[in-house]
N, C-alpha and C positions, 0 to 999 in steps of 0.2 A: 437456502440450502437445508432448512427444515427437512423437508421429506428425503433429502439424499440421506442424513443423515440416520434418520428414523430404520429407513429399509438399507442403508450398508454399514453401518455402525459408525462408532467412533472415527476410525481410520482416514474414512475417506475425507473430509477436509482438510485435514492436516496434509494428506497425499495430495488432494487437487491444488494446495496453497504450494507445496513444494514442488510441484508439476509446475502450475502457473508462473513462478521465480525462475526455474530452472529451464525450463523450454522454451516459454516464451517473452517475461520482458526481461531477462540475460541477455540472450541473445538478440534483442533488438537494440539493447542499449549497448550492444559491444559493436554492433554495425554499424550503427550511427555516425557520420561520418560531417564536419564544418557546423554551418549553424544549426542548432535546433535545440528543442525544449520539449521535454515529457513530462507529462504529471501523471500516474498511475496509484491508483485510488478503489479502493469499495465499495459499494453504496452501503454496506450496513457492517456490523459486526455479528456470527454466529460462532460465540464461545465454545467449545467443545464439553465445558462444565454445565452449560444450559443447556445445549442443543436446539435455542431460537435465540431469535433476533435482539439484538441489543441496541440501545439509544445511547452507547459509551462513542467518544470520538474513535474515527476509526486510522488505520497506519495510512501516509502516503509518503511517495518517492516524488522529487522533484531535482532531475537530473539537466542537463545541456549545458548551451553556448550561456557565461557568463553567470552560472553559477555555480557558486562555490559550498563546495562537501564541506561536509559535517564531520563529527566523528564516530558517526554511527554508521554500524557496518552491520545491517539487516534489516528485511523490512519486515516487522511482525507486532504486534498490538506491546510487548512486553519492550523491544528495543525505540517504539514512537515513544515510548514514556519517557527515554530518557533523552528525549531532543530537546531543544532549547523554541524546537519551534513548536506553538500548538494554536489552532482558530475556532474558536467557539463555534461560528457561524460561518457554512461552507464559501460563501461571496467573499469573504474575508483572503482564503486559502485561493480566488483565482484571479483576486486584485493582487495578490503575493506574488503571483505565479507570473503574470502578465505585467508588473511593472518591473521584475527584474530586468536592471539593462547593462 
């Protein structure tokens, strides 16, 4: 997100992360309907204070059939910090994912 950010300033990731919550995984996780399981994830972090890429862990959502919420109520680098969950190494985060049963 480097060059979006370079040629449309600050705004626009903050805009495309609140687009991306709000348009589309809201409303996918509000249609969701019996079994299922979402992990919605990153692949990197682009700070808005750096405006490049970061090696910090990044936020994820892990919502469905037989798991159970937290008490965090947003998904953003600042509210992942205060989860009780966190995995070093990504393999870690989808042996979590896939052995919840």
């Amino acid at each position: 997100m480097r060059e979006e950010v370079l040629i449309l300033g600050d705004e626009f990731p903050l805009n495309s992360c609140e687009d991306f919550d709000g348009k589309v995984v809201g409303p996918i996780l509000d249609g969701l309907k019996g079994k299922y399981r979402v992990l919605v994830l990153p692949d990197h972090l682009t700070p808005i204070s750096t405006k490049t890429h970061s090696e910090e862990p990044v936020p994820f959502l892990i919502a469905g059939s037989k798991i159970e919420p937290d008490k965090i109520d947003g998904f953003d680098e600042i509210k992942a910090g205060q989860s009780p969950l966190y995995f070093e190494e990504g393999h870690k985060l989808i042996d979590y994912f896939l052995s919840r049963r």
